[in-house]
C-alpha positions as CSV (number, residue, x, y, z in Angstrom):
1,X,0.0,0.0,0.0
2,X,2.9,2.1,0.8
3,X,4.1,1.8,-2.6
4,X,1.0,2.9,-4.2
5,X,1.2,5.9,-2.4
6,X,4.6,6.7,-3.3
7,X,4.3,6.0,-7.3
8,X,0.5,7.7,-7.1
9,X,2.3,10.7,-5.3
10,X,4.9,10.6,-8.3
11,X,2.2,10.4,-10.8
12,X,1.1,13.2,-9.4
13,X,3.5,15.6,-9.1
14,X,4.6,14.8,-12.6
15,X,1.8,15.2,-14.1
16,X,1.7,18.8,-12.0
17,X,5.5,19.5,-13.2
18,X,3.8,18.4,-17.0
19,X,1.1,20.8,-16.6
20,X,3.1,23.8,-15.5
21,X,5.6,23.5,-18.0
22,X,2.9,23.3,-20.8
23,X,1.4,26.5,-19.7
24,X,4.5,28.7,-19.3
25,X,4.9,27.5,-23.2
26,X,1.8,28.4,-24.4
27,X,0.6,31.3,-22.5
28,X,3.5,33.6,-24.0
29,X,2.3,32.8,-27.5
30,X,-1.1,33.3,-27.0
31,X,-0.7,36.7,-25.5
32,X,1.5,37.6,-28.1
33,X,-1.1,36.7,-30.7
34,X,-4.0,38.9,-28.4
35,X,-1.4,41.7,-29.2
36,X,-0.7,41.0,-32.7
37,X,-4.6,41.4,-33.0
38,X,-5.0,44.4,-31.0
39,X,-2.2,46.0,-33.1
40,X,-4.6,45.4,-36.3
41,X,-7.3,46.5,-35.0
42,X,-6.0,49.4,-33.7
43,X,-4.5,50.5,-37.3
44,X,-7.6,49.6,-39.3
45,X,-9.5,51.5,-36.7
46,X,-7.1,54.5,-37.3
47,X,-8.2,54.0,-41.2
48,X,-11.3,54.0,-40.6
49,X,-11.0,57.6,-39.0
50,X,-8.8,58.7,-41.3
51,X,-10.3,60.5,-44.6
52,X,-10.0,64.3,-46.2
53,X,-11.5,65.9,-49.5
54,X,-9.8,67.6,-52.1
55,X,-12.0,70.9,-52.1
56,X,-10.0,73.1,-54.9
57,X,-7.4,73.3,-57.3
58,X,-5.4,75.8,-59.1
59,X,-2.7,76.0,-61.7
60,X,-0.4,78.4,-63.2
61,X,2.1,77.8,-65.7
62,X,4.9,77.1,-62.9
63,X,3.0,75.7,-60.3
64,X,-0.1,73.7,-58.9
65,X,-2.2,74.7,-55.3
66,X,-4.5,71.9,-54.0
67,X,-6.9,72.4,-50.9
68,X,-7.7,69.6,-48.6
69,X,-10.2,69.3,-45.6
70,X,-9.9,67.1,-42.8
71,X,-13.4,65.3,-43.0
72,X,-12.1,62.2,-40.7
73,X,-12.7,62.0,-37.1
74,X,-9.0,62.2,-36.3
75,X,-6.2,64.8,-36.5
76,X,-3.1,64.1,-38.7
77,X,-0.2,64.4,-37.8
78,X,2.9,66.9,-39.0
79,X,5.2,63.9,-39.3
80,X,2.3,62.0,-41.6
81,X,2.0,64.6,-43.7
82,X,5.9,64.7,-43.8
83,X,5.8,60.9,-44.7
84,X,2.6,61.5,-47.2
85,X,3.6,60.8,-51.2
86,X,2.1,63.1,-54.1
87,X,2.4,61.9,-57.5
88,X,1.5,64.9,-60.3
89,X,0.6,64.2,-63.5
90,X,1.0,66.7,-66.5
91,X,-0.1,65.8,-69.5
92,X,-0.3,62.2,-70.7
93,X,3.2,61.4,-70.4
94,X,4.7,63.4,-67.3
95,X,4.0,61.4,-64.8
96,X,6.3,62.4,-61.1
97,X,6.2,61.2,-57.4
98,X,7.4,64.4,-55.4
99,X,8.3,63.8,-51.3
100,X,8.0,66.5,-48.9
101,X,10.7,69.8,-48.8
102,X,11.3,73.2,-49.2
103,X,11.9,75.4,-51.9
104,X,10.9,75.4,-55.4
105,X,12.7,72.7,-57.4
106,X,10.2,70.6,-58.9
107,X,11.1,67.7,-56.9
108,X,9.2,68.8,-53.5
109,X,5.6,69.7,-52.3
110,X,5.4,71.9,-49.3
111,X,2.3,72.6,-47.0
112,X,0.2,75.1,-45.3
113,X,-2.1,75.5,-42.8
114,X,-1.5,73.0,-40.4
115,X,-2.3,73.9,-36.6
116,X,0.4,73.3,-33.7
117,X,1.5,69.9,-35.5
118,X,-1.6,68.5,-36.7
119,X,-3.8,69.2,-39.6
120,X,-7.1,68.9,-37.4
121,X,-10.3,67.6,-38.3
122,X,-12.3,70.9,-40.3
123,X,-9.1,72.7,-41.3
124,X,-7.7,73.0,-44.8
125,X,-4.5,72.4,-45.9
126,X,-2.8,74.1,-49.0
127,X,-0.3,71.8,-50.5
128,X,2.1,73.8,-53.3
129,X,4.2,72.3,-56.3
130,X,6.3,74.8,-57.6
131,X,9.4,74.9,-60.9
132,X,6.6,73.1,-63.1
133,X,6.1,73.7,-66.5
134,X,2.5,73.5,-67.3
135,X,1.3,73.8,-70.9
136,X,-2.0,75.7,-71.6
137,X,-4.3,72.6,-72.5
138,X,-2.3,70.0,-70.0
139,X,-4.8,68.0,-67.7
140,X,-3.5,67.7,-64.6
141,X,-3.9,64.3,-62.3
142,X,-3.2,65.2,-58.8
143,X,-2.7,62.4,-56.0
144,X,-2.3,62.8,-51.8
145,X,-1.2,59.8,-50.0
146,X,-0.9,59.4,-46.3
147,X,1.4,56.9,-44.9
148,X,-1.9,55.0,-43.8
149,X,-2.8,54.3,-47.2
150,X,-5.9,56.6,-47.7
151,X,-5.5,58.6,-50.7
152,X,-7.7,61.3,-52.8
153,X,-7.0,61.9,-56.6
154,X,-8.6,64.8,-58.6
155,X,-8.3,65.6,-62.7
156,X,-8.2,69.0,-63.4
157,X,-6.6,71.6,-65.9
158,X,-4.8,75.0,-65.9
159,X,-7.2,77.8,-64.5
């Protein structure tokens, strides 16, 4: 009887030592994929905030004004719109990604209008291409990208 005990007691705590070593292994991961999914979630919820209009255009033989609105639910930041890509068509054939900068090289788009570091939700933005070289019956494509992904496009022509 004594050596039921013993091996039942053995049983036991093996199967206790099993069990605890099984759960520090598989916890970790499954927290880890609770955070992968709150991660997602948490960006295409940002997404989902995100959004702005392209209210006006304008065009002059050397550059090219866009307005946008903030229609989302969330401010943008500074850096984002930093980060944002434009792509410009002129014409049918002049087709150009410019990245944010200053000055008036034709390689850069520079911005207006943003409030203490954040284009907030209602205000307009003004964003300016300048060293362009716009014929009189070009179209224009004009394209704003945020690093998010959510982008506006608008066709339009010199005014």
């Amino acid at each position: 009887m004594a050596s039921e005990a013993i091996s039942s007691s053995i049983m036991i705590i093996g199967a206790v030592l099993g069990a605890a070593v099984l759960i520090t292994a598989i916890l970790p991961a499954i927290f880890s994929a609770g955070e992968t999914f709150g991660t997602v979630s948490s960006s295409a919820e940002h997404k989902l905030k995100t959004d702005f209009r392209i209210v006006n255009t304008y065009a002059t033989e050397s550059k090219v004004l866009v307005w946008m609105k903030n229609v989302g639910s969330v401010h943008i930041s500074i850096y984002d719109l930093r980060k944002s890509d434009v792509f410009l068509g002129i014409g049918s054939s002049n087709y150009k990604w410019y990245s944010w900068g200053v000055g008036n090289n034709g390689n850069t788009f520079k911005y207006s209008g943003d409030n203490g570091g954040y284009w907030n939700i209602g205000e307009t933005l003004e964003i300016e291409i300048g060293g362009l070289s716009i014929g009189e019956l070009d179209q224009l494509s004009f394209t704003f990208t945020l690093p998010n992904s959510i982008k506006r496009s608008v066709v339009f022509s010199k005014s």
